[in-house]
C-alpha positions, 0 to 999 in steps of 0.5 A: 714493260720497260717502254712503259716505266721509261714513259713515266719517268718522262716530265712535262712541260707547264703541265703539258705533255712533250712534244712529239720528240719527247723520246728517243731510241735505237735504230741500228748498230754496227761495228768495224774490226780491222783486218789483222787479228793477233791470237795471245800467242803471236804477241811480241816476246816482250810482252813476256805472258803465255796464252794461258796466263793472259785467259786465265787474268783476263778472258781475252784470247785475240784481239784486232790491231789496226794497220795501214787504212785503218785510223780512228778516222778510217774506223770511225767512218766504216762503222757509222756508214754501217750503222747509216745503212742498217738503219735506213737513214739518209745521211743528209738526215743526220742533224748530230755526229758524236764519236768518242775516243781517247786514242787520236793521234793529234788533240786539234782537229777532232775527227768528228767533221772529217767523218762527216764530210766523208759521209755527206753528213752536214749536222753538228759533229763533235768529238767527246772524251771519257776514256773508256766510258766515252760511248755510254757519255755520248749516248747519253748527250745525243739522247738529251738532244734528241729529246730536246729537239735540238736534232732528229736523228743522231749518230754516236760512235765509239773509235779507238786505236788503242795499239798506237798507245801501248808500250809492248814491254809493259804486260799490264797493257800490252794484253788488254787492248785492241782497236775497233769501231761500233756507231749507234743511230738514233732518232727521235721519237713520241714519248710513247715509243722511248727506249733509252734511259736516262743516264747514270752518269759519275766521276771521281778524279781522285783516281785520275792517276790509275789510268793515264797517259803521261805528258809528252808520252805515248804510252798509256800506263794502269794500276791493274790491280787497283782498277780491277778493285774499284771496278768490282766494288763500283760498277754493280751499284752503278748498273743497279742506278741505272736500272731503277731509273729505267724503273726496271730491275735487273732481273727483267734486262734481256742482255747486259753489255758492260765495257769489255775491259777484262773477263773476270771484272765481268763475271763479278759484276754478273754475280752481284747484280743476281742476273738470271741465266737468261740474261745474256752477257757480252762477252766480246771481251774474249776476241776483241780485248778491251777496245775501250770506247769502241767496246760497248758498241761493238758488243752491242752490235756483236750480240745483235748480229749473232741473234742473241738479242731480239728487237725491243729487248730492254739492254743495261749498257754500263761503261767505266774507266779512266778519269776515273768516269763511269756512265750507263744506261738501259736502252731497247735493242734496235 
């Protein structure tokens, strides 16, 4: 069904249908978790927030915080041999690297070429930045590429090391985030075999200042309340978006995959989108915290690994966040 809406929204060329990469789609998913996990209890006393407090606002009960060997890099590069293997694909068959983050430690270079090197890839690679909806942005550009024939199989990664920006002392920050990895291979495909929508993507920087990172600081700072008022009033209209012009409606989605930014954002968006009890819904939010572009993928790949999704169910992947930014899009499972 969705195959079928998404190869009719499909334009044509001078009247004559695409070429054979007209399309694109999911071959596999994979995430990288870093080894140590810290349980709300064992956060440092500064952060001044009991278990209960921090279930109770946010849904999160642990989180994995990346120690020695485990950069956005090291992260990054796991996680995409992950996904290369799964899908089968021989890394010198890769044509595009993207990986979006908004935590690396240093503007110049980006990491995306030494992932590559590390990996034997030899295509483009370029790092992408929309803060938390940096995934479902990149997912988006690789899609076009592949359709256009610019590449043939691509990669998007979302990798974050969101701990090395938080000030422990701020409770704002210091309970939401974690740090992870999650990489996407796609290739491309006839029209008739597409499964990735086209993008519903937005902006609107007169809320640039209610997630940030100041100057010359290293502390990421958030009104709380303020996104959590946006989000909820917002994203249910974007994923609305993003269904129609898959030509779907939320009802048909097998499972949605917001960002996993906060539990109780979630369940409202759930609730105005009127999604049936057999939608199932990431929930990776509750041990992985907000992992920011690194979150959807990782909930996607999460939700396959568990078997709660099956191969070729239609997925709402809907991400949102600083900038403030917002993309996302329906996609058949891999």
């Amino acid at each position: 069904m969705l195959r079928d809406a998404l190869q009719r929204e499909m334009p044509t060329t001078s009247g004559q249908p695409l070429p054979p990469h007209g399309g694109s789609r999911l071959l596999a998913v994979a995430g990288e978790r870093p080894r140590h996990v810290v349980a709300n209890a064992d956060l440092p006393a500064t952060v001044g927030a009991t278990d209960d407090w921090i279930r109770s606002r946010t849904g999160i009960e642990t989180r994995h915080v990346a120690g020695e060997g485990e950069s956005v890099a090291d992260l990054a590069t796991r996680a995409t041999a992950k996904a290369i293997a799964a899908a089968g694909v021989d890394p010198a068959e890769v044509d595009l690297l993207l990986i979006a983050s908004c935590s690396l430690p240093s503007p110049v270079p980006g990491i995306a070429p030494t992932v590559a090197e590390r990996l034997g890839l030899r295509g483009g690679a370029l790092d992408v930045n929309a803060a938390c909806a940096g995934f479902c942005y990149a997912l988006g550009l690789a899609d076009s590429a592949l359709r256009s024939g610019s590449a043939r199989t691509a990669v998007v990664v979302g990798a974050e090391r969101m701990t090395d920006w938080i000030d422990w002392s701020d409770r704002n920050t210091a309970i939401l985030f974690g740090d992870g990895a999650g990489a996407a291979v796609l290739t491309a495909c006839a029209r008739s075999e597409n499964g990735i929508g086209p993008a519903v993507w937005g902006s609107d920087g007169s809320g640039r200042d209610l997630i940030r990172v100041a100057d010359f600081e290293r502390q990421i700072s958030m009104d709380g309340s303020a996104v959590f008022r946006w989000a909820t009033s917002s994203v249910a209209q974007v994923a609305r978006d993003a269904c129609a012009q898959a030509g779907i409606e939320p009802a048909d989605l097998a499972a949605f995959v917001p960002h996993q930014a906060n539990q109780r954002i979630v369940d409202a968006v759930v609730r105005q989108l009127g999604l049936p009890e057999s939608t199932v819904v990431a929930d990776d939010v509750r041990t992985s915290g907000n992992t920011s572009s690194a979150s959807v993928p990782l909930a996607l790949a999460a939700l396959a690994d568990a078997g709660r999704i099956a191969t070729g169910d239609p997925v709402l992947l809907v991400a949102f966040g600083a900038g403030l930014s917002w993309a996302g899009q329906v996609v058949l499972a891999p």
